[in-house]
C-alpha positions as CSV (number, residue, x, y, z in Angstrom):
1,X,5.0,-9.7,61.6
2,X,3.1,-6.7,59.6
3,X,-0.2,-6.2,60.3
4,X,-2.7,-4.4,57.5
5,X,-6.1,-3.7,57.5
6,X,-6.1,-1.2,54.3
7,X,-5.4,-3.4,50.7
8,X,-3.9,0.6,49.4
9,X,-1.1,-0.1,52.2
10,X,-0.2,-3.7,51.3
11,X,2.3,-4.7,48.4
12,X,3.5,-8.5,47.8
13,X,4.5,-10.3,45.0
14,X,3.7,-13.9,46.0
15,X,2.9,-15.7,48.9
16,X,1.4,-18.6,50.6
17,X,-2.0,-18.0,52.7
18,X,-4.1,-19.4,55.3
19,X,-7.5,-17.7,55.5
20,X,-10.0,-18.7,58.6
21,X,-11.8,-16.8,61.5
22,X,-9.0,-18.5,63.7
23,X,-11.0,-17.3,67.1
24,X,-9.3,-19.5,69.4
25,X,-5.9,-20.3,67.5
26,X,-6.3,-23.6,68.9
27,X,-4.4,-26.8,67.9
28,X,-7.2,-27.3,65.0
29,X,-5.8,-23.9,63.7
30,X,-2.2,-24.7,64.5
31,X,-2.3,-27.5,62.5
32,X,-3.0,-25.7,59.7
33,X,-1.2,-22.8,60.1
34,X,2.2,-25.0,60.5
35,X,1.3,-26.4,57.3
36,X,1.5,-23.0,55.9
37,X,4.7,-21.8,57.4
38,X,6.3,-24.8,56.3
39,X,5.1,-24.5,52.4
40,X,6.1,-20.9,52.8
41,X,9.5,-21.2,54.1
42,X,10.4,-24.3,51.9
43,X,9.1,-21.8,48.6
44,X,10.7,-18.9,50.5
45,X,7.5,-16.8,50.3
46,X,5.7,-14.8,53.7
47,X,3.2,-16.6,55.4
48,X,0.5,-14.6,55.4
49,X,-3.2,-14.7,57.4
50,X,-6.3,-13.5,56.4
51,X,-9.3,-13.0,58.9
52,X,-11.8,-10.8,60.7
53,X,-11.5,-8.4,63.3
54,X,-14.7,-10.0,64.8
55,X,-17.2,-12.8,64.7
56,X,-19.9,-12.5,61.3
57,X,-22.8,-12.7,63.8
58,X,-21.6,-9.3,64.8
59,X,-23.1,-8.4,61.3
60,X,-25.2,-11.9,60.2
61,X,-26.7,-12.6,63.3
62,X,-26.5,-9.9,66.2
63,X,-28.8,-11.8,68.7
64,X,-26.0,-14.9,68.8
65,X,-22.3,-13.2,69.1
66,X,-20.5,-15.9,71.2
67,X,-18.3,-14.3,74.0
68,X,-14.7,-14.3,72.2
69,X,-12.0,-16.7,73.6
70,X,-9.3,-14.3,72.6
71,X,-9.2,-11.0,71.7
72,X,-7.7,-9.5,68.6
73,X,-4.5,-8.4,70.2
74,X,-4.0,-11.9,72.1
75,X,-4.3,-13.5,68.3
76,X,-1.7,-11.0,67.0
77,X,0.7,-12.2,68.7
78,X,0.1,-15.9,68.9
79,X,0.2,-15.4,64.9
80,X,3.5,-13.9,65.5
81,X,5.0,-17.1,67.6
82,X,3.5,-19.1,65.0
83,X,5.9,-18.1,62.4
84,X,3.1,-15.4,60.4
85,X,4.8,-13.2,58.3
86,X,1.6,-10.8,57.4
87,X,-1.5,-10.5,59.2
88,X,-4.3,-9.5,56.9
89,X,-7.2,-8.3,59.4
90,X,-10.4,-7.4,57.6
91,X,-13.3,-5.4,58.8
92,X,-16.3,-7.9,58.8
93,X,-19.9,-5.5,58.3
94,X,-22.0,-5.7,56.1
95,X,-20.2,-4.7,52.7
96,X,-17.9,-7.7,53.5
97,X,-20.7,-10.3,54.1
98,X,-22.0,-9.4,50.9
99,X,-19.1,-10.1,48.7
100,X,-20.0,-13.1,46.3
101,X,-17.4,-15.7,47.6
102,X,-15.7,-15.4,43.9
103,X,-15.0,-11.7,44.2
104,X,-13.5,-12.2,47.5
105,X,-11.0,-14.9,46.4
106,X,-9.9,-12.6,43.3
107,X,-10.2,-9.5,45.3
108,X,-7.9,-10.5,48.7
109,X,-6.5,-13.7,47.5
110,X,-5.2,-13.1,43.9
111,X,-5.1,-9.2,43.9
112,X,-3.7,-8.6,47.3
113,X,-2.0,-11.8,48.1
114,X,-0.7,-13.3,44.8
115,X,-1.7,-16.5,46.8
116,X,0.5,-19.0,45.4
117,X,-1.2,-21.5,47.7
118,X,-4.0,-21.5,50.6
119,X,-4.6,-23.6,53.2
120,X,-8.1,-23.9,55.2
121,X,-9.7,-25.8,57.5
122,X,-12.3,-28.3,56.1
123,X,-15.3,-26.7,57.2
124,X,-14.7,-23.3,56.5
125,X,-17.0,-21.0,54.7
126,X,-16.5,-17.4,53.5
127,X,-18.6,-15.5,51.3
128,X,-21.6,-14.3,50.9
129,X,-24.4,-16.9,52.4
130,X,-21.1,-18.6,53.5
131,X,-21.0,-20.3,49.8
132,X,-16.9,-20.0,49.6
133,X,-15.4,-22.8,49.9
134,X,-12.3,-24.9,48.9
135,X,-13.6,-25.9,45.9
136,X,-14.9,-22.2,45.2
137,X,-10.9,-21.5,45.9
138,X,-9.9,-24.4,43.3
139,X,-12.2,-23.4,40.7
140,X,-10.4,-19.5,40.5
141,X,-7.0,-21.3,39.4
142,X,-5.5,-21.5,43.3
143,X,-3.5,-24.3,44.7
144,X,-5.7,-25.2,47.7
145,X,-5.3,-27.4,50.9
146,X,-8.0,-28.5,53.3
147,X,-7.3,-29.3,56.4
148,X,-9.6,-31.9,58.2
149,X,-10.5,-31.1,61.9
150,X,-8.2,-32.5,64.9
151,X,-9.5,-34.7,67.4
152,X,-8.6,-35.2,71.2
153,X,-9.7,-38.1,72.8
154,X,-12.3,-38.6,70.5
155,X,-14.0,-34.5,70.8
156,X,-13.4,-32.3,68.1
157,X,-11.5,-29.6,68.6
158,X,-13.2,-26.4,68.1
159,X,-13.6,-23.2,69.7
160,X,-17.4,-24.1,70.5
161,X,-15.7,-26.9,72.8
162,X,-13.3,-24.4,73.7
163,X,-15.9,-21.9,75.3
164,X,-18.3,-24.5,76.6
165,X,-15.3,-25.9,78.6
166,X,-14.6,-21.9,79.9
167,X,-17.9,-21.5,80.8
168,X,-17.6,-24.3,83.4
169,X,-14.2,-23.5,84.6
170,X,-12.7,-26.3,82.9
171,X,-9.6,-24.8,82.6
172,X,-7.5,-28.0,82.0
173,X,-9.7,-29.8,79.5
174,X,-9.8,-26.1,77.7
175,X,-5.8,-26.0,77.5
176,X,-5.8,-29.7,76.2
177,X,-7.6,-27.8,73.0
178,X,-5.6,-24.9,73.0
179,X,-2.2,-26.7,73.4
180,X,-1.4,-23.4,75.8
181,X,-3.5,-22.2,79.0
182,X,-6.1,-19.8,78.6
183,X,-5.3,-16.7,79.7
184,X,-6.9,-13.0,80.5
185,X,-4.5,-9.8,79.6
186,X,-5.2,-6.4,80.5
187,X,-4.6,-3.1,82.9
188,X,-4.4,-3.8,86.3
189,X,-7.1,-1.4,87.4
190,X,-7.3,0.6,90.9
191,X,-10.3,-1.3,92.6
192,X,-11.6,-0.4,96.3
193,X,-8.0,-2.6,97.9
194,X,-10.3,-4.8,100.0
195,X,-7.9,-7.1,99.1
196,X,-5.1,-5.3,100.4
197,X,-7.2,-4.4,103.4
198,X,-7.5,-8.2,104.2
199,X,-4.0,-8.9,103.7
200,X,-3.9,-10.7,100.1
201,X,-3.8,-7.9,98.1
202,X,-4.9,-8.3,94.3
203,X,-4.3,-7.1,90.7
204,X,-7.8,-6.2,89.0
205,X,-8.0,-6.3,85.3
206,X,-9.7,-3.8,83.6
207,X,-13.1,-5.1,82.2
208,X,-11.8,-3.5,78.9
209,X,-9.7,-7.0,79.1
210,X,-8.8,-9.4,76.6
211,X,-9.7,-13.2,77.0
212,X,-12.7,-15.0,77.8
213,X,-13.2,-15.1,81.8
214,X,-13.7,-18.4,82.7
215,X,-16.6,-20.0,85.0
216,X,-16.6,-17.7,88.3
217,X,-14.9,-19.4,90.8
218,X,-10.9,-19.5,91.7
219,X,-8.4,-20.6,90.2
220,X,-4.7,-21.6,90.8
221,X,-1.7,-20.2,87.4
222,X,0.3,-17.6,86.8
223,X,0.5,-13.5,86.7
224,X,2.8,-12.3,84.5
225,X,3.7,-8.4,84.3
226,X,6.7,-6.7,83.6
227,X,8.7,-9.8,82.2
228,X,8.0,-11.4,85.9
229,X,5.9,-14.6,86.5
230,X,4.3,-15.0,89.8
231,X,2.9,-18.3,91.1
232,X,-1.0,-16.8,91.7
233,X,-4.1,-17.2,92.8
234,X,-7.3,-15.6,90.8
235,X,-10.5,-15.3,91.7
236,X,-12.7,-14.6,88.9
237,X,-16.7,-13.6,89.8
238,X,-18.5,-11.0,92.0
239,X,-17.4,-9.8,95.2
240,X,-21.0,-9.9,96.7
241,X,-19.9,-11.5,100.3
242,X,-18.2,-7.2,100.6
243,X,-20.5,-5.6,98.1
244,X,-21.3,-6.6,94.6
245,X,-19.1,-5.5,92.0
246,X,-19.1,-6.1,87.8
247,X,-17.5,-9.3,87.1
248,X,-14.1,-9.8,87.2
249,X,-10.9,-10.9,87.4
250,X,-8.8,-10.6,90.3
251,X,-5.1,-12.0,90.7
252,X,-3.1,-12.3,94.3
253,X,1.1,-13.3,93.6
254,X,1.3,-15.6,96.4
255,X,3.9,-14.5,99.0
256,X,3.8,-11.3,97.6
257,X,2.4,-7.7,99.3
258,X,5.0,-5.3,97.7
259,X,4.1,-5.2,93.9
260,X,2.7,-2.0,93.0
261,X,0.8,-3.0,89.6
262,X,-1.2,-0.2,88.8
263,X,-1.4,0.9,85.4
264,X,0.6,-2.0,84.2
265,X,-0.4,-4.8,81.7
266,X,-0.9,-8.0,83.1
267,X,-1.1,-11.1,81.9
268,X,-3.4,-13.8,83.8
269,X,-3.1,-17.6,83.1
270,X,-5.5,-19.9,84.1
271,X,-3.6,-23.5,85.3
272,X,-6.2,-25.3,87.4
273,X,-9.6,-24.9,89.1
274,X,-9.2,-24.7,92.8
275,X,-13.5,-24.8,93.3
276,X,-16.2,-22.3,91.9
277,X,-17.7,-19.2,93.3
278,X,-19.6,-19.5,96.9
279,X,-20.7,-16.3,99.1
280,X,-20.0,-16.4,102.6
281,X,-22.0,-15.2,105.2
282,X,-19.3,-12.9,107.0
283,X,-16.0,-10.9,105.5
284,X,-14.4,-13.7,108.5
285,X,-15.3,-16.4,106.6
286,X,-14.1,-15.1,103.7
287,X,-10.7,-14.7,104.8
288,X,-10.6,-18.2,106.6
289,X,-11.2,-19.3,102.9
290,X,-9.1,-17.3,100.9
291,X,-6.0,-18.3,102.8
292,X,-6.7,-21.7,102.2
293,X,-7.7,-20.8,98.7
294,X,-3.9,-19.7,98.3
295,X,-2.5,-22.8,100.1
296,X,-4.4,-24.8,97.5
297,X,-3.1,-22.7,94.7
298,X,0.4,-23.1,95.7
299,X,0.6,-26.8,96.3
300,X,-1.1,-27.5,92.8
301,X,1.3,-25.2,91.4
302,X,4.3,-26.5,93.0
């Protein structure tokens, strides 16, 4: 997949586009980016994406920037396992949010793209005062698609749902959404190896991570680094029963006290919600807990 951010860089004759803030690449988004891939291979055009490098409030409403669910290089390469050909990543400020919805269809869509169709979601808005729509699309002589919204059990699925379900460690009902399980991906970070002290020593991501951190609490999935995948147990919070620390996330490879994981990038997935966040009263207690913590982890895994 080719990623651009400068139009001066890109040159395409035709192709068939999906354009969408696509902040969870959720089944919603699937949906409609296997729509595209299959009108583009069956024309035997690119797929290509256009979207933001971060959320309009960022610009439109500063006081209300939802935490992101993924970060930008976490979307790049779902994109990529999707089948997207070109990734079209735009800056969003305040030059962007200003562009009459028109503009930006001729500008990006016709200009750039040579969109020979687009496919959106049905609710989605672009433009400035978010007037774009499909019918804006229609109406500047594309062939346009909208996709209505996918439902799971009667909930929408949406990345609102997405993060509320995060927020309260509901890890499972939060994969049912994403059709994968949320994960964290990042450095592993040298911490202050209390872990290690304890005996269950732990990768630390780098705050600098990408991927929302769920609820804090612990959690039973996998850590993948260097093309392994170890059954693991993370613990996502504060350590404040040894000494408060910024929030985290934390990831012990059951069974395992010989990785050395420094400097390396990690992948953390999130499988199941072994119980939220308590502080204990001595470090004792906490390692009574945490071995049982594991134990937990392994049997759901297994």
């Amino acid at each position: 997949m080719q990623k651009y951010s400068d139009l001066s860089k890109l040159a395409i004759e035709q192709s068939v586009v999906s354009i969408g803030k696509y902040d969870a690449l959720h089944l919603g988004h699937q949906h409609i980016l296997k729509k595209m891939v299959d009108n583009a291979k069956a024309n035997s055009l690119p797929a290509a994406v256009v979207t933001f490098d971060r959320h309009p409030n960022h610009v439109l409403k500063p006081e209300q920037i939802p935490v992101p669910v993924l970060g930008n290089g976490q979307r790049q390469d779902i994109f990529e396992q999707l089948g997207v050909d070109l990734l079209l990543e735009l800056e969003f400020d305040n030059k962007l949010a200003a562009l009459p919805a028109e503009d930006f269809v001729k500008k990006y869509l016709i200009e750039a793209l040579h969109a020979q169709k687009v496919f959106v979601g049905e609710h989605f808005r672009f433009g400035q005062g978010g007037r774009g729509d499909s019918e804006v699309i229609s109406g500047q002589g594309l062939d346009v698609e909208s996709i209505s919204h996918l439902s799971i059990d009667g909930e929408k699925v949406s990345t609102t749902n997405i993060r509320m379900a995060l927020e309260m460690g509901e890890v499972e009902s939060a994969a049912k959404m994403l059709g994968r399980n949320h994960a964290t991906k990042g450095v592993v970070e040298k911490g202050r190896q209390l872990g290690r002290t304890l005996g269950f020593p732990t990768a630390n991501l780098a705050r600098t991570s990408e991927g929302m951190l769920p609820a804090d609490g612990v959690y039973a999935g996998y850590l993948y680094v260097d093309g392994e995948v170890y059954p693991a147990a993370h613990s996502v919070g504060t350590n404040d029963t040894v000494g408060e620390i910024p929030r985290l996330v934390e990831s012990h490879a059951i069974g395992r006290d010989d990785l050395e994981l420094y400097g390396k990038v990690a992948t953390v997935e999130y499988v199941y919600k072994v119980r939220g966040w308590k502080k204990f009263d001595s470090v004792d207690e906490l390692v009574v807990q945490v071995n049982k913590d594991i134990l937990k982890s392994s049997s759901l895994l297994s």
